[in-house]
N, C-alpha and C positions, 0 to 999 in steps of 0.2 A: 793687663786689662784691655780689654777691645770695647769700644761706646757705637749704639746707632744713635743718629740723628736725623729727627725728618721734624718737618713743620706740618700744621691743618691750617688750612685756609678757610677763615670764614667774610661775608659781607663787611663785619666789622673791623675784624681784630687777625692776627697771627697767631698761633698757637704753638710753642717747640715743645720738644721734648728730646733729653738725654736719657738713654739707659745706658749705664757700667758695669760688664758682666766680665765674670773672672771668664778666664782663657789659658785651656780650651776647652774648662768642663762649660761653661757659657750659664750656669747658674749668676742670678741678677743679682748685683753687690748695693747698689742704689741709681737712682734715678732723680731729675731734676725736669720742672716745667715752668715756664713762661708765658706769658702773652704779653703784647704789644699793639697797637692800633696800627693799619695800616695807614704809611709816610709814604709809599712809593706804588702805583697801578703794578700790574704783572706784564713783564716786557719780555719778549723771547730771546734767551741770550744774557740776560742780569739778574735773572733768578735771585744771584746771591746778593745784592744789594736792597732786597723787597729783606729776604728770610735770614741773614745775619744779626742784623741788630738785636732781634730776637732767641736765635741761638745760644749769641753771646750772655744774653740774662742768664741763659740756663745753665751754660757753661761755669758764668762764677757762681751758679748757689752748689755746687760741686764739692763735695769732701774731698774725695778722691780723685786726682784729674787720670783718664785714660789712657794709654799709653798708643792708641792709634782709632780715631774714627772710619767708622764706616757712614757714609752721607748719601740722602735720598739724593739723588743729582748728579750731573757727571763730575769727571775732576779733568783730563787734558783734551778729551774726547769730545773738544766745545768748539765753535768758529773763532773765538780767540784766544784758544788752549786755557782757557782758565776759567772753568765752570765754578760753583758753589762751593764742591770738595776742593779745587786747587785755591781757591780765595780761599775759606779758612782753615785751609791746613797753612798756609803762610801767617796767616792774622794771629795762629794759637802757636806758631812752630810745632804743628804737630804731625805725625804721618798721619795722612787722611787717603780715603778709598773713596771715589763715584761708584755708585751702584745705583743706574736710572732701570726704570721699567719700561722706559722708551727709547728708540733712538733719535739721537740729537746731530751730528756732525760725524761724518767721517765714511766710509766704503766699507762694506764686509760684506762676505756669504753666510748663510745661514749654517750654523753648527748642526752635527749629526743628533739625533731625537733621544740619545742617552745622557746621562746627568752624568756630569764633567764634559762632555764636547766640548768645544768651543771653537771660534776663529777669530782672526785678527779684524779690528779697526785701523783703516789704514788713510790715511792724509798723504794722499803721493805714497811716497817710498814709505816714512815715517809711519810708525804701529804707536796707533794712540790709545790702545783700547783693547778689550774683549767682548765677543758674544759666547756668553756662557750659561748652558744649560742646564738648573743648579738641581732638578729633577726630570724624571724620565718624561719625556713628549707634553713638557709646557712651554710656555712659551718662554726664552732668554731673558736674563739681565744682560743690562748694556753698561760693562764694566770699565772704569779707567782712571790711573795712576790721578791723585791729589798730589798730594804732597809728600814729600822724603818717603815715596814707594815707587819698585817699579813694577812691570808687568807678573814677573813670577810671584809678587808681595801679594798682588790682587788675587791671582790664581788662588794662592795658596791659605788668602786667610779667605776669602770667602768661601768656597768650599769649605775651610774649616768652622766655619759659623751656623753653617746648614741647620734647623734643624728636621724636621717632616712637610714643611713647607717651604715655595719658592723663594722667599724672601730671606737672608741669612737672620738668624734671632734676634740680634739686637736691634735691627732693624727696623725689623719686624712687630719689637716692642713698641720702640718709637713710634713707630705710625698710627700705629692701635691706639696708645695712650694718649700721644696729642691729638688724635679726634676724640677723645671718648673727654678729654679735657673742652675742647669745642665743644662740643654738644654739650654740654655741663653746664660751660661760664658764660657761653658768648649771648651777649643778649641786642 
């Protein structure tokens, strides 16, 4: 089973959401949502210490735990190698994947305009990362190893999560349903 995990951010509150979709037909097995008030401002670089605690809620209302996340956010591809996905892929023991929509840390060139391209993320010598173009002439996710994966883990499962849009599905899900959770609850 493969999980997206992203958060919504509102004035008040934090919003996660978990979806568990079997793998690799990526049909959705169940899902879990949380909120939280926000305890921490948004700092560039700690991400995962504002939208953890809130994760984690979602994380145990779980029947079935995942057998690898995929997270809005980077995982080594960070200025202290340890973005969102590499914290809680340590905090859960779990394989975890970053998949940001932006770039955060690291040297690349731009991949070719076909879906699978990609290039490296590179810190010096060190390859922290991918820019991978997950359809034809959009623009890249900025991909990179969390936890117990490594660069071909990333390649391999996000590509395989695709489905008609850029975002891999579970993804995908997550982020849809923790805003559509925000816009709902938060008052």
């Amino acid at each position: 089973m493969i999980a997206g995990v992203d958060v919504a951010v509102t004035p008040v509150s934090l919003f996660g959401c978990i979806g568990v979709f079997s793998f690799p037909s990526l049909n959705l097995i169940e899902y879990s949502c949380a909120n939280a008030p926000h305890k921490m401002p948004y700092i560039p670089g700690f991400l995962s210490f504002r939208e953890i605690p809130v994760i984690l809620k979602c994380y145990a209302k779980l029947k079935q735990k995942p057998d690898l996340l995929l997270i809005d956010g980077q995982g080594i591809a960070h200025p202290r190698a340890v973005g969102i996905a590499s914290h809680l892929g340590i905090i859960l023991n779990k394989p975890t994947i970053g998949c940001a929509k932006s770039h955060l840390f690291g040297d690349y060139e731009m991949p070719g305009s076909a879906k699978g391209s990609y290039s490296m993320i590179t810190d010096g010598e060190r390859k922290i990362g991918l820019v991978l173009r997950t359809r034809d002439r959009v623009q890249p996710l900025f991909v990179s190893p969390g936890n117990l994966v490594d660069l071909d883990d990333c390649l391999k499962y996000v590509l395989a999560s695709l489905s008609k849009y850029r975002i891999p599905q579970p993804l995908r899900f997550a982020h849809k349903t923790a805003g559509e959770w925000a816009r709902r609850f938060d008052v």
